[in-house]
C-alpha positions as CSV (number, residue, x, y, z in Angstrom):
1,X,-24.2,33.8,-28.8
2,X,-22.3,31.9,-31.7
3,X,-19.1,30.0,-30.5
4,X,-16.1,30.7,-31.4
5,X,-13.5,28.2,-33.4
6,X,-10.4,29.0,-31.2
7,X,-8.3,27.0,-33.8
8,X,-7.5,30.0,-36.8
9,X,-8.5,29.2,-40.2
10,X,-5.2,28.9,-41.6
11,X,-2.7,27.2,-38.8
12,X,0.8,27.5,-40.3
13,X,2.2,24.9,-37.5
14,X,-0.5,22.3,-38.9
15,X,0.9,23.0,-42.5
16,X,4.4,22.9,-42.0
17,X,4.0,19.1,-40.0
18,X,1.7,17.7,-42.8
19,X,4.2,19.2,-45.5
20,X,6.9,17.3,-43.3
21,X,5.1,13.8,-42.9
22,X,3.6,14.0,-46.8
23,X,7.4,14.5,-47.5
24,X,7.9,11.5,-45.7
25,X,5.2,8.9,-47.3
26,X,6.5,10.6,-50.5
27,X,10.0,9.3,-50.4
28,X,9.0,6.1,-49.4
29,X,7.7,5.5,-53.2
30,X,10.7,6.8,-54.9
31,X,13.2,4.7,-56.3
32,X,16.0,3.3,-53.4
33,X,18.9,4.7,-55.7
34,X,22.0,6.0,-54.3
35,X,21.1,9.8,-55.0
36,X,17.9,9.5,-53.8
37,X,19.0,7.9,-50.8
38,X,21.3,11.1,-49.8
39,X,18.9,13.8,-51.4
40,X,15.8,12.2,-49.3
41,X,17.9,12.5,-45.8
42,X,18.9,16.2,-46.7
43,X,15.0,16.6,-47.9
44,X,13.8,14.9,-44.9
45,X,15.7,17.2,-42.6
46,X,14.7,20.5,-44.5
47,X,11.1,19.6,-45.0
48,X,11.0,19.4,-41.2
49,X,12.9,21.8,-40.3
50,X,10.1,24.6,-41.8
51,X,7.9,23.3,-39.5
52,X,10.0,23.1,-36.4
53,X,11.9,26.7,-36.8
54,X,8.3,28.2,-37.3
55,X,7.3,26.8,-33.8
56,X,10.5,28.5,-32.4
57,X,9.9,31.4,-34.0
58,X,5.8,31.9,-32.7
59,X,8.1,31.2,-28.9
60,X,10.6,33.6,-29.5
61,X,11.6,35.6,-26.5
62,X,12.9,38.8,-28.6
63,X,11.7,40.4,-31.9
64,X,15.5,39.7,-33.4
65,X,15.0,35.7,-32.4
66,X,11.4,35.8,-34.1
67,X,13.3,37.3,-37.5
68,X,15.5,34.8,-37.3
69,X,13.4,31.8,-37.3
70,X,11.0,32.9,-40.1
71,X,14.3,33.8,-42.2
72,X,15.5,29.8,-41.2
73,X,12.1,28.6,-42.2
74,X,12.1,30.8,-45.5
75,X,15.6,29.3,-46.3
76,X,14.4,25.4,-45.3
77,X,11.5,26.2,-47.5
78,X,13.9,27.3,-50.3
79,X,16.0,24.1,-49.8
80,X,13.8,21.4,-49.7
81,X,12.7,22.7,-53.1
82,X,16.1,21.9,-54.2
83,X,16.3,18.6,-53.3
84,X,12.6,17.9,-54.3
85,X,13.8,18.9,-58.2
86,X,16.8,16.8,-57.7
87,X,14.6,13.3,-56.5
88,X,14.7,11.1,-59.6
89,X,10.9,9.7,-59.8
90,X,11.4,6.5,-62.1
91,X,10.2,8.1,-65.1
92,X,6.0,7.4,-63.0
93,X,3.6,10.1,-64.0
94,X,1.8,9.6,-61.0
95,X,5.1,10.2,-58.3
96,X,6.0,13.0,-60.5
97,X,2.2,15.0,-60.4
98,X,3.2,14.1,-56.7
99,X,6.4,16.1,-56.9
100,X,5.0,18.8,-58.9
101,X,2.9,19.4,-55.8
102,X,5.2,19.2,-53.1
103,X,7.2,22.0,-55.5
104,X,4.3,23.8,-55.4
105,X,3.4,24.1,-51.5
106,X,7.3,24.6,-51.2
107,X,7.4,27.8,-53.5
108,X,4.2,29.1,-51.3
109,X,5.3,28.4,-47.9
110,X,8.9,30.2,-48.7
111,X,6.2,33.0,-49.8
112,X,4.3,33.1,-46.9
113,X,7.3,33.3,-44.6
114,X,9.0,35.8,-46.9
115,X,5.4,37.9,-46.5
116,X,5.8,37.6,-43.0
117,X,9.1,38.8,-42.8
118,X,8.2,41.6,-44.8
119,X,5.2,42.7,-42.4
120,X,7.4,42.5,-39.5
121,X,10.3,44.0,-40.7
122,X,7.4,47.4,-41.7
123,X,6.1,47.3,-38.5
124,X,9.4,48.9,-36.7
């Protein structure tokens, strides 16, 4: 009898806190300038708040509180893209293929909570 992996294939919790501490390392190399300063606290606080409103959401007591989250989480997603464009990189190729990235796994994890929130809101 073949064991089974009781950790799923694609853990969303485990995403969202990498997305959070890469975002972290991240602004660490970027310039100290005065924009990037306040950008990086409000990206700091949106990149983890994906993360932390998704773990609410899986411990949701009502199917209205789980909506809720994953719309928060869709939102954070959507903001810390924002503030990712606005981080000035220095004119480095290598911060900005960095950046690029973070983009990217922004734009998909706002996807994957909007397809969540489109699979719940079908199953009524």
């Amino acid at each position: 009898m073949a064991v089974m992996n009781s950790k799923p294939k694609f853990d969303l919790e485990e995403r969202t806190l990498e997305f959070a501490k890469n975002i972290r390392s991240f602004i660490k190399k970027i310039p100290k300038t005065i924009g990037n300063i306040e950008d990086s606290k409000q990206l700091i606080r949106s990149s983890g708040s994906i993360g932390a409103n998704y773990i609410e959401a899986n411990e949701s007591l009502s199917r209205k509180d789980f909506l809720l989250r994953i719309k928060i989480s869709k939102k954070e997603a959507k903001e810390s893209l924002y503030w990712l464009r606005l981080l000035d990189v220095g004119g480095s190729e290598f911060l900005e293929r960095e950046r690029r990235q973070f983009i990217q796994e922004a734009v998909e994890l706002g996807r994957i909570f909007g397809s969540i929130l489109e699979k719940s809101k079908n199953m009524c």
